[in-house]
BAKOLFI-360458 format. One record per residue (C-alpha): residue number from 1; residue in three letters; x, y, z. Coordinates in nm, 3 decimals. Layout:
BEGIN
NUM; ALA; X; Y; Z
...
This chain:
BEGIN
1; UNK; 10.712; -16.530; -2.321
2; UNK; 10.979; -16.279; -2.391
3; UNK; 11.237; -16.226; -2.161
4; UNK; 11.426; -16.048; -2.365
5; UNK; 11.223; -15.782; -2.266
6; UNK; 11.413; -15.758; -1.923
7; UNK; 11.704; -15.668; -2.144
8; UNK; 11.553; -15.372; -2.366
9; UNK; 11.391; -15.254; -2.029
10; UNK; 11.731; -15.229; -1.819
11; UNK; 11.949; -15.101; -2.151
12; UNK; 11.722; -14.797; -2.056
13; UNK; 11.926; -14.599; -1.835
14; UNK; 11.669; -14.394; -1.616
15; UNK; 11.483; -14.700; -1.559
16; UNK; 11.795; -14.922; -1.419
17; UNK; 11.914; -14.620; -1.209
18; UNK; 11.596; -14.586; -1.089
19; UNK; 11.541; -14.954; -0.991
20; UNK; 11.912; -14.996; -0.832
21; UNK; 11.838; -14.716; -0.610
22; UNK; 11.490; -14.819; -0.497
23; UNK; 11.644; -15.136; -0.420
24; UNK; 11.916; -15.000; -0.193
25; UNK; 11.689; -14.681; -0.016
26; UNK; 11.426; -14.998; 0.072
27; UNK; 11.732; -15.191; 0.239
28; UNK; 11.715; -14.972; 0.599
29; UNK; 11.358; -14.967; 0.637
30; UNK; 11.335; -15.335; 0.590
31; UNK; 11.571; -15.402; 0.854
32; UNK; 11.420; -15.125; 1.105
33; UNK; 11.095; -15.345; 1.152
34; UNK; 11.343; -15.642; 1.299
35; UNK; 11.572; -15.410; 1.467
36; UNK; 11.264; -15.193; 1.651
37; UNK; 11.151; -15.513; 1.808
38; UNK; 11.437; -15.673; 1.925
39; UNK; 11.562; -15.341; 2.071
40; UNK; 11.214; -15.318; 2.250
41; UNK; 11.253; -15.661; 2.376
42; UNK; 11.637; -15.709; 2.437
43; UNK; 11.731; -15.380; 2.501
44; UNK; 11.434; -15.204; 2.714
45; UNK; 11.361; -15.545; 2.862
46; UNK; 10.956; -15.513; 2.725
47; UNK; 10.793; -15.811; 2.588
48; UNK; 10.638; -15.929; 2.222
49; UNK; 10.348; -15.787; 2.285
50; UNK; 10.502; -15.443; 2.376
51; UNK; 10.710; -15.473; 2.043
52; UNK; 10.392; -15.551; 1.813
53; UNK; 10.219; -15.277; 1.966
54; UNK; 10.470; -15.072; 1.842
55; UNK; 10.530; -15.172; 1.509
56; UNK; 10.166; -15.139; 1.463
57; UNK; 10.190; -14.794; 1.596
58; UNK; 10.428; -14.743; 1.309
59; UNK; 10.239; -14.931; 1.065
60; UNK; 9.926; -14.720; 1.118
61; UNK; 10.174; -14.364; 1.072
62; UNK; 10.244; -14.525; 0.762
63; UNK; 9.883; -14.612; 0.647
64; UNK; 9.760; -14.274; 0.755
65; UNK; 10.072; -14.085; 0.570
66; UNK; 10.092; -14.286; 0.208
67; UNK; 9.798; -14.087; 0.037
68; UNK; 9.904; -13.757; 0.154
69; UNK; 10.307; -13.836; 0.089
70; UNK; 10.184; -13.954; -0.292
71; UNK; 9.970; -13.606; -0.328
72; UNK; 10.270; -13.415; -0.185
73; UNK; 10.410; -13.538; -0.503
74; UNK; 10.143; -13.497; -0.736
75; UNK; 10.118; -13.112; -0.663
76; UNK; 10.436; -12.978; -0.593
77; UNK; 10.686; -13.216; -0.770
78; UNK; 10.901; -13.464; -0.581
79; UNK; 11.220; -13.256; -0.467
80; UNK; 10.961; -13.049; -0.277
81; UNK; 10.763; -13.335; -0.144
82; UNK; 11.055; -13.519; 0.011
83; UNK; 11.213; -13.289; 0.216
84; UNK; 11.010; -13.368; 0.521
85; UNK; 11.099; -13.717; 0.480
86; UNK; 11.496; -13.644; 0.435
87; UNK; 11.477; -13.405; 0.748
88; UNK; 11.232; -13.659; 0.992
89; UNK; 11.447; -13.971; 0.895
90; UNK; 11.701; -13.882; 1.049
91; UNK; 11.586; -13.696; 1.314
92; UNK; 11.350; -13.951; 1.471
93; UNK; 11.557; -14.303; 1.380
94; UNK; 11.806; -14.135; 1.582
95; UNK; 11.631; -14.049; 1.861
96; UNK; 11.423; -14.336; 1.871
97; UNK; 11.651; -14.597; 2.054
98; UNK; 11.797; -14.326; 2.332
99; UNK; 11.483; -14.302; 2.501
100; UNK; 11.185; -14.463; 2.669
101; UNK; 10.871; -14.715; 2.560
102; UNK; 10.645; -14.451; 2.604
103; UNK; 10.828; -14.196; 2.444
104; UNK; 10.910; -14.435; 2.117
105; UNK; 10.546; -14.487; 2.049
106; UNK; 10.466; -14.156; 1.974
107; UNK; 10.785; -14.118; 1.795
108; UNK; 10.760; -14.405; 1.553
109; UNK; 10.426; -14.329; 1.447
110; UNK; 10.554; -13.944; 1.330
111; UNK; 10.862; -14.178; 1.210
112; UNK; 10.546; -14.373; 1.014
113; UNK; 10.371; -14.097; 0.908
114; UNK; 10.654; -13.899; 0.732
115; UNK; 10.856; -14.198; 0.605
116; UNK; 11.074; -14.189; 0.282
117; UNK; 10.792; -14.314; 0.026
118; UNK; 11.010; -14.487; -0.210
119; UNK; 10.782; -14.763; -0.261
120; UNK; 10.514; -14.535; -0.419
121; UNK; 10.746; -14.285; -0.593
122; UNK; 10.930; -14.556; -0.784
123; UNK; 10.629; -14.706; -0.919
124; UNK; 10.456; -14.361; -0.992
125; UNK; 10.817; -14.339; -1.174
126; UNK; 10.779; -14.652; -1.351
127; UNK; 10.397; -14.603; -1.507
128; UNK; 10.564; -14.312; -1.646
129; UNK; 10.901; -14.416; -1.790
130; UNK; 10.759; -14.797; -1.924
131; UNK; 10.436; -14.848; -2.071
132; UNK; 10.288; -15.167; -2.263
133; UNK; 10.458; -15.480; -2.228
134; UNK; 10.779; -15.324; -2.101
135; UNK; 10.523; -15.161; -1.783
136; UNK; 10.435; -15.500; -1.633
137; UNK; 10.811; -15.607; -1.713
138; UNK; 10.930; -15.277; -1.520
139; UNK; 10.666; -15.360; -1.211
140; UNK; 10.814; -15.739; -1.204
141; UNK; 11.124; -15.602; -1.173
142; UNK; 11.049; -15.386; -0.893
143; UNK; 10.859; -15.668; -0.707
144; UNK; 11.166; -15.930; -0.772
145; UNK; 11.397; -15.627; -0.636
146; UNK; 11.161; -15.561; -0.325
147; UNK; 11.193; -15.956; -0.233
148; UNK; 11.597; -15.932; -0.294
149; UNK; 11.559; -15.661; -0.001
150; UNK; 11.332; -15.843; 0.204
151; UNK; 11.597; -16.126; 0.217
152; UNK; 11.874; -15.939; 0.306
153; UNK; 11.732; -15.629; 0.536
154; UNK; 11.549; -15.814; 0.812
155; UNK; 11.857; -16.035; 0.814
156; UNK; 12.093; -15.793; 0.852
157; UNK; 11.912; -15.626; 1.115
158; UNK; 11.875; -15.959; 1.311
159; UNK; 12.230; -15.999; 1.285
160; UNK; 12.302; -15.652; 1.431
161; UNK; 12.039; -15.642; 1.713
162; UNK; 12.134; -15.954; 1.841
163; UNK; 12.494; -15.851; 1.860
164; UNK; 12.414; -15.572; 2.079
165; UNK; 12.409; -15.299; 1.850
166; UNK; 12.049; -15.256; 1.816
167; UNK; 12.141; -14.833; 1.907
168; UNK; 12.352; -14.813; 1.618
169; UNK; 12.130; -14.997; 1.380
170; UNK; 11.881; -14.766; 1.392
171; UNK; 12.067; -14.480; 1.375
172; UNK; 12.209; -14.603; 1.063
173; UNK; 11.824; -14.663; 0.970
174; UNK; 11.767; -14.298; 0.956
175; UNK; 12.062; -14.184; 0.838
176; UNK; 12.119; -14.424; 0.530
177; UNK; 11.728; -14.321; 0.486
178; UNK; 11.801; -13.934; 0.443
179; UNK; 12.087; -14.042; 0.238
180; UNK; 11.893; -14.213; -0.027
181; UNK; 11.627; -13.969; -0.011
182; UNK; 11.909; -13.694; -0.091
183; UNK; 12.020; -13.898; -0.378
184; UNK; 11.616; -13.951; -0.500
185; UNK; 11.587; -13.553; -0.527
186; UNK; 11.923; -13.544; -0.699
187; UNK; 11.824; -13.833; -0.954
188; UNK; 11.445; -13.659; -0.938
189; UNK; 11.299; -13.924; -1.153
190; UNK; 10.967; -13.814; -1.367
191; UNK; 10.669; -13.872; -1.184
192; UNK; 10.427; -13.769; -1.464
193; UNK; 10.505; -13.727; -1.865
194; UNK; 10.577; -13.426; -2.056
195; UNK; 10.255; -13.330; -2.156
196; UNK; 10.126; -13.363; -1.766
197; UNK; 10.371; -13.125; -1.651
198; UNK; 10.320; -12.919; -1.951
199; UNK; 9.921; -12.905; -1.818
200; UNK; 9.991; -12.845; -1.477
201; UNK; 10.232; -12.554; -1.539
202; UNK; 9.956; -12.387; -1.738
203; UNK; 9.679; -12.482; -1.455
204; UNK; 9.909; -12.333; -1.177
205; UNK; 9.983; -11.988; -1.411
206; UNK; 9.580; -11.955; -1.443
207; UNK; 9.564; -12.014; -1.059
208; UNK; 9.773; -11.701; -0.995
209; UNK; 9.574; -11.519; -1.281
210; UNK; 9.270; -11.626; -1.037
211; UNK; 9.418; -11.535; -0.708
212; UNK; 9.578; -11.160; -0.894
213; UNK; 9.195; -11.125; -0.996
214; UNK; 8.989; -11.201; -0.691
215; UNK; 9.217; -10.985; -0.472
216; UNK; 9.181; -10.645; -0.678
217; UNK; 8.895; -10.392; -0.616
218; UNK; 8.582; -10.468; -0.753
219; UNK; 8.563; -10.229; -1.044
220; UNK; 8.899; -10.395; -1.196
221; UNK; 8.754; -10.726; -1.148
222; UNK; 8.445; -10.682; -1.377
223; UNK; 8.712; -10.569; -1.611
224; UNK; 8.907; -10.872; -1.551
225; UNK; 8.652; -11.100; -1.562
226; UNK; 8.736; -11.286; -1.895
227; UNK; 9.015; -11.460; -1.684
228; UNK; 8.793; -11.623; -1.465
229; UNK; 8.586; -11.884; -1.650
230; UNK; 8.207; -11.955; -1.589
231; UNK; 8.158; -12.138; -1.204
232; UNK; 8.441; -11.972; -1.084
233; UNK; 8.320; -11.711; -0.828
234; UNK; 8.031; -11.970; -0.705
235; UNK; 8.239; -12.311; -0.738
236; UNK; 8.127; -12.646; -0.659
237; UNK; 8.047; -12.722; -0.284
238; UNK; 8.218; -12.921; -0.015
239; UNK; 8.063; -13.257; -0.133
240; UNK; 8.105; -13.153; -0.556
241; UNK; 8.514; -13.108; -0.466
242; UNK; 8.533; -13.367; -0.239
243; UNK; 8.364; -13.602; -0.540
244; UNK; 8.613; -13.455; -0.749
245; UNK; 8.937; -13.517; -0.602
246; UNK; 8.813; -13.893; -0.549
247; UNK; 8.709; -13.910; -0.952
248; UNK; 8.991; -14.126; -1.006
249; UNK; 8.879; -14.390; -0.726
250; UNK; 8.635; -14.626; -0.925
251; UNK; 8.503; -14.937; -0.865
252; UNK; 8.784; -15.115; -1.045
253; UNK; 9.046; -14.944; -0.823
254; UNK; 8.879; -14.989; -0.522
255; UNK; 8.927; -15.415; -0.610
256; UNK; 9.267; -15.324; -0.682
257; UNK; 9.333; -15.203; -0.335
258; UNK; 9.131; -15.495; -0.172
259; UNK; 9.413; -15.707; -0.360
260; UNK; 9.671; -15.551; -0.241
261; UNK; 9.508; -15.561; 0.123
262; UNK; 9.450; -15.913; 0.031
263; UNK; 9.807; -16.001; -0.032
264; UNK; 9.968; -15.791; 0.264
265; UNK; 9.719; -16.005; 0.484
266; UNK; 9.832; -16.342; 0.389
267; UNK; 10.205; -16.253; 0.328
268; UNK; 10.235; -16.132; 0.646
269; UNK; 10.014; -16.425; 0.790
270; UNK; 10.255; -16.670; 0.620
271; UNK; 10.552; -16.498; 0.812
272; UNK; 10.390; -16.586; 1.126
273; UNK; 10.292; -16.910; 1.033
274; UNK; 10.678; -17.022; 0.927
275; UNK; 10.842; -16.871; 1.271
276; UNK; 10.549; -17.028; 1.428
277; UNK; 10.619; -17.353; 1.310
278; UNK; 10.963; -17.388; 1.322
279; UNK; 10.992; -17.241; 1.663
280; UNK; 10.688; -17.489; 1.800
281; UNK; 10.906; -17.810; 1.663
282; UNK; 11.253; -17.650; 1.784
283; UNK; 11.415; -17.551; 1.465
284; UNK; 11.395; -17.177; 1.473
285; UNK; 11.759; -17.223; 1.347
286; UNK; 11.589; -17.340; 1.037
287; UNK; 11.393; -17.033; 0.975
288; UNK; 11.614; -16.895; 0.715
289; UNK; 11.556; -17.202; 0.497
290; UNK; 11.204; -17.191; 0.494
291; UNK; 11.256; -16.785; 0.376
292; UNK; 11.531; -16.856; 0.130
293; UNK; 11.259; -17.112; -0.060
294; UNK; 10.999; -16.885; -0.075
295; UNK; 11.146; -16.581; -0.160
296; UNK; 11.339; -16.746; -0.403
297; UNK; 11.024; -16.878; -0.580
298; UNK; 10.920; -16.506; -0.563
299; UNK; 11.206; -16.433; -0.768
300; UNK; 11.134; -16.706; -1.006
301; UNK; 10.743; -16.644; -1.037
302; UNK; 10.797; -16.268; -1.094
303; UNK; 11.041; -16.263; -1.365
304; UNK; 10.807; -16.538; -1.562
305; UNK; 10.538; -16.272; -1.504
306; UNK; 10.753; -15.965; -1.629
307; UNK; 10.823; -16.200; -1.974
308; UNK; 10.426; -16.288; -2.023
309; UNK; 10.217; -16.078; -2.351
310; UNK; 9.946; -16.064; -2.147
311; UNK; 9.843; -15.939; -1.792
312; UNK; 9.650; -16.171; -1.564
313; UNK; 9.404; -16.041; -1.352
314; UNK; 9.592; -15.979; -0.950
315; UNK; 9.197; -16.112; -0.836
316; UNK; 9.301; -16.480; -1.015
317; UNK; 9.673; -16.449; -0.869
318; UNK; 9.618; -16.355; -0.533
319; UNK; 9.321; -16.640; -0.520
320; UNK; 9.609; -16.892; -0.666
321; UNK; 9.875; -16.751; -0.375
322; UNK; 9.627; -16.806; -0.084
323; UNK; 9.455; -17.128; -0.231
324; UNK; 9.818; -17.242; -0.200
325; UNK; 9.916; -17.093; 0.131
326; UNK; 9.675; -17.327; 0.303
327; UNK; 9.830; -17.658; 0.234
328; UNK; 10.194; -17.501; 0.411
329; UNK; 9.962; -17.581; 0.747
330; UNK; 10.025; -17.946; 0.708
331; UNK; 10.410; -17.967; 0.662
332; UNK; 10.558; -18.202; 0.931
333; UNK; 10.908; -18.052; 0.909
334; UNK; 11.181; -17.788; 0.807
335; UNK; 11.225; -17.927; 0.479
336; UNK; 10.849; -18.030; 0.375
337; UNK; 10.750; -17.645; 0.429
338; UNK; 11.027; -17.500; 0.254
339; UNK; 10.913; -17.726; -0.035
340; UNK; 10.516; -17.632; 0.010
341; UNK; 10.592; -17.265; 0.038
342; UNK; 10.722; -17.275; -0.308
343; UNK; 10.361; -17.273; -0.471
344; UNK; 10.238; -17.009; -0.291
345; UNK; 10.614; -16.785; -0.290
346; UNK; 10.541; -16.837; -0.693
347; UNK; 10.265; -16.644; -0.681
348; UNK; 10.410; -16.362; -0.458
349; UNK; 10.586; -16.121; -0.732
350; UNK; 10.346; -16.136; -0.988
351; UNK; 10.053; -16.034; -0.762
352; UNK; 10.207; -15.745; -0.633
353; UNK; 10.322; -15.671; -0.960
354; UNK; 9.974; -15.697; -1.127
355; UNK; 9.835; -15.468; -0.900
356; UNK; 10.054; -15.228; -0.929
357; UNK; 10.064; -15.216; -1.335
358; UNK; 9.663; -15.241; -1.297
359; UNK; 9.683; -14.897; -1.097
360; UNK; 9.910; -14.735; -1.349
361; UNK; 9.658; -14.807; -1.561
362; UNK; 9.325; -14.692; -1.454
363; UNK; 9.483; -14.370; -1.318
364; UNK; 9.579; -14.021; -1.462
365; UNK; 9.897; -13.944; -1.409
366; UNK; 9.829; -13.573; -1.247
367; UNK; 9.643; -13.845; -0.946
368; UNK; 9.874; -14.150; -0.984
369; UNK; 10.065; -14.025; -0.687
370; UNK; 9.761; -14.041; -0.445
371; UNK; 9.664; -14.321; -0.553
372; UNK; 9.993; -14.531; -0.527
373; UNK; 9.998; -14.415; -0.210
374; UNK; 9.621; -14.536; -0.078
375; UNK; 9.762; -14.874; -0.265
376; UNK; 10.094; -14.861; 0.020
377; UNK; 9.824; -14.816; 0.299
378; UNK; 9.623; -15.111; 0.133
379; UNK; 9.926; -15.309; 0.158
380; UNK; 9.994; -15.234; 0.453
381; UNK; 9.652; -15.229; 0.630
382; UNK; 9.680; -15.582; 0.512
383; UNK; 10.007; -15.628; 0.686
384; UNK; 9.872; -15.533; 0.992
385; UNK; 9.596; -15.758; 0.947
386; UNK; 9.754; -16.042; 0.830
387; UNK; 10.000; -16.095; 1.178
388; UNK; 9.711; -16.093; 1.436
389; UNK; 9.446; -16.311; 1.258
390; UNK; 9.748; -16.526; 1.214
391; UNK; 9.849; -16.534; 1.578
392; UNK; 9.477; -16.520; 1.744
393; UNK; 9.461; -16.934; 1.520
394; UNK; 9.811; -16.999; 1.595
395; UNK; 9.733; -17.008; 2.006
396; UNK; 9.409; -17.143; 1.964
397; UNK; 9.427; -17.466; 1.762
398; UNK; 9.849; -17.474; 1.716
399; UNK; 10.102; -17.354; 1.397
400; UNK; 9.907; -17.473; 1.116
401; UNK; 9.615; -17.242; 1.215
402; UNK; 9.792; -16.936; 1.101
403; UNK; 9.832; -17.061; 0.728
404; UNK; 9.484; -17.212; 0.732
405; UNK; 9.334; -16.882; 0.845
406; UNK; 9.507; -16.625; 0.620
407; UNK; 9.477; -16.854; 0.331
408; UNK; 9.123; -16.935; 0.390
409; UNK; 9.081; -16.516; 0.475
410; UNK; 9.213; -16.445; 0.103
411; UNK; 8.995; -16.708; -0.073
412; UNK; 8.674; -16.566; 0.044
413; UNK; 8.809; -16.239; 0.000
414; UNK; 8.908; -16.299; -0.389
415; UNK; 8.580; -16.530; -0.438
416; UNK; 8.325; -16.227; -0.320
417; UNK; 8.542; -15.954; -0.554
418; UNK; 8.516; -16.213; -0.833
419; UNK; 8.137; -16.235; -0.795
420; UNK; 8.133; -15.810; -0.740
421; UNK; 8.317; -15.802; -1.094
422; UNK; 8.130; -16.029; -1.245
423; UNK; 7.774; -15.849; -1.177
424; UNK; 7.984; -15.537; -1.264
425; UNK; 8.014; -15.694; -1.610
426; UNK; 7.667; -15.803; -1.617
427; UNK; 7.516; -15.448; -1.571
428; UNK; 7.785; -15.298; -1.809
429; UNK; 7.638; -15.584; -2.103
430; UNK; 7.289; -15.469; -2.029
């Protein structure tokens, strides 16, 4: 191991600026998830249920907007790609708490849809300012700086919602959101290399060469006809550009994404299962314990990751993290859990961290944008899983049915893309 890597890496200026404000634009979104529901149930007077629906309603916005945020980047650079997001932020976060239920559902999922994708642009960012060991350093960096947010965001919000100021929070949501997103175009961080943006220049000059040519009469077109090349005039069909714009979506990537669905689904399933069974044996109080333990092992797990030589495979980690996410059913108290969850919490960094350098690297950078951004909806489709299956075990055989069933869920899930890769292999040898 090498962690002296960590210190070459943030000696690189670009790539600590870029990092610090990641970590800080992340900060209000992770507290609006906390703050939505307990304005939904303290402040409208609606129930749980009524607050899940709606932060799936969000949830799904942004599932459905990721891909098309990340290739709003990839084609017209990132200044121009976040100015829907800078304007929306603050315009529906602000709205959002003045009016009623069935006027915030439709508003949080256009909230969803158009949110600030910092998560995807800083790790586009990342594949293209780190590469080698320092890449998989740079992505446990980011993970270990995610988990620093998710321990002080959905705090914070608590904090403020319960004090009556759930309004305000929000408000603040959207425009500390706009903010950072101001300060992103500002910094503009490179999304692709050099010779990418070199390539696309000269692909978008030739597209106006097209257009010039196949809008003049048709005698100067014959004698323009050297600028189009052969295909042109006739081009593929629906299904030949459809095939491809999804080129870059292999086999390989489409494992990497069932990971990442894979790990959303049994991280959020373990955040069920811990307020589950604290609040069953009367210690909600104690919740913050059990966090502090396992997002502190997250901490610890990813920057051992970030100082390895070599990658390991985010199939073997996330079968590790939800092998180990099973026995955090049988914990009798506070303190026994908190202790249990380290194994798993261990685990948490470096799987989201493989992924993400796994991504980086089986992509072109003129489609890394997209494709970081069908990883988000991944995640988060997993996310959204991961908190129901949880529940629908928790009421039917008591707390420890919500570890049991993500973990279990994730184990199956690693153990039949271990056997797809594996005939994969087979067919490639042959």
């Amino acid at each position: 191991m090498n962690f002296a890597l960590y210190r070459e890496l943030l000696a690189v200026r670009p790539i600590r600026r870029l990092l610090l404000v990641g970590m800080i634009a992340r900060i209000p979104h992770s507290a609006a998830g906390v703050l939505l529901t307990l304005h939904i149930v303290l402040t409208l007077d609606k129930g749980y249920a009524a607050a899940g629906a709606a932060a799936a309603v969000m949830t799904i916005g942004i599932a459905v907007g990721a891909p098309w945020r990340g290739r709003r980047v990839d084609t017209v650079g990132l200044r121009r790609a976040l100015i829907p997001s800078v304007v929306s932020e603050t315009v529906i976060w602000t709205a959002v708490p003045h009016v009623s239920y069935e006027w915030l559902l439709p508003l949080v999922f256009i909230g969803g849809l158009l949110t600030l994708p910092i998560f995807s642009v800083v790790r586009q960012s990342l594949g293209v300012l780190a590469d080698g060991d320092q890449r998989r350093t740079a992505f446990a960096l980011d993970a270990i700086t995610t988990e620093m947010v998710f321990m002080i965001g959905p705090a914070a919000g608590a904090v403020v919602a319960t004090s009556g100021y759930s309004v305000l929070g929000l408000t603040i949501v959207g425009v500390s959101t706009s903010l950072a997103g101001l300060f992103l175009m500002w910094f503009n961080p490179p999304t692709r290399s050099a010779t990418q943006t070199e390539e696309c220049e000269a692909d978008q000059r030739h597209a106006a060469e097209v257009a010039v040519v196949s809008a003049a009469p048709a005698h100067l077109q014959e004698a323009a006809a050297e600028l189009v090349p052969a295909g042109v005039h006739g081009g593929p069909g629906l299904r030949g550009r459809v095939a491809h714009n999804f080129a870059w979506f292999t086999a390989t990537v489409a494992a990497v994404f069932a990971v990442a669905a894979g790990a959303g689904m049994v991280l959020s399933g373990t955040d069920v299962g811990i307020v589950a069974a604290l609040e069953t044996g009367g210690h909600q109080g104690e919740i913050g314990i059990v966090f502090l333990f396992w997002c502190a092992a997250s901490v610890i797990g990813g920057l051992i990751y970030g100082a390895m030589h070599r990658p390991v495979s985010p199939i073997v980690l996330l079968l590790g993290m939800a092998a180990l996410t099973i026995p955090m059913g049988f914990a009798h108290d506070t303190w026994s859990l908190a202790l249990v969850s380290v194994l798993p919490g261990l685990l948490c960094a470096p799987v989201l961290s493989a992924a993400s350098e796994k991504v980086a690297d089986l992509v072109d950078e003129d489609r890394r944008g997209e494709a970081m951004g069908w990883y988000g909806s991944a995640l988060t489709g997993g996310v959204a899983l991961g908190a129901p299956l949880a529940g629908v075990f928790i009421d039917g055989v008591g707390s420890s049915g919500g570890f049991v069933s993500v973990g279990v869920a994730g184990v199956a899930l690693c153990l039949v893309g271990l056997v797809l890769q594996q005939r994969r292999r087979s067919r490639t040898a042959a």
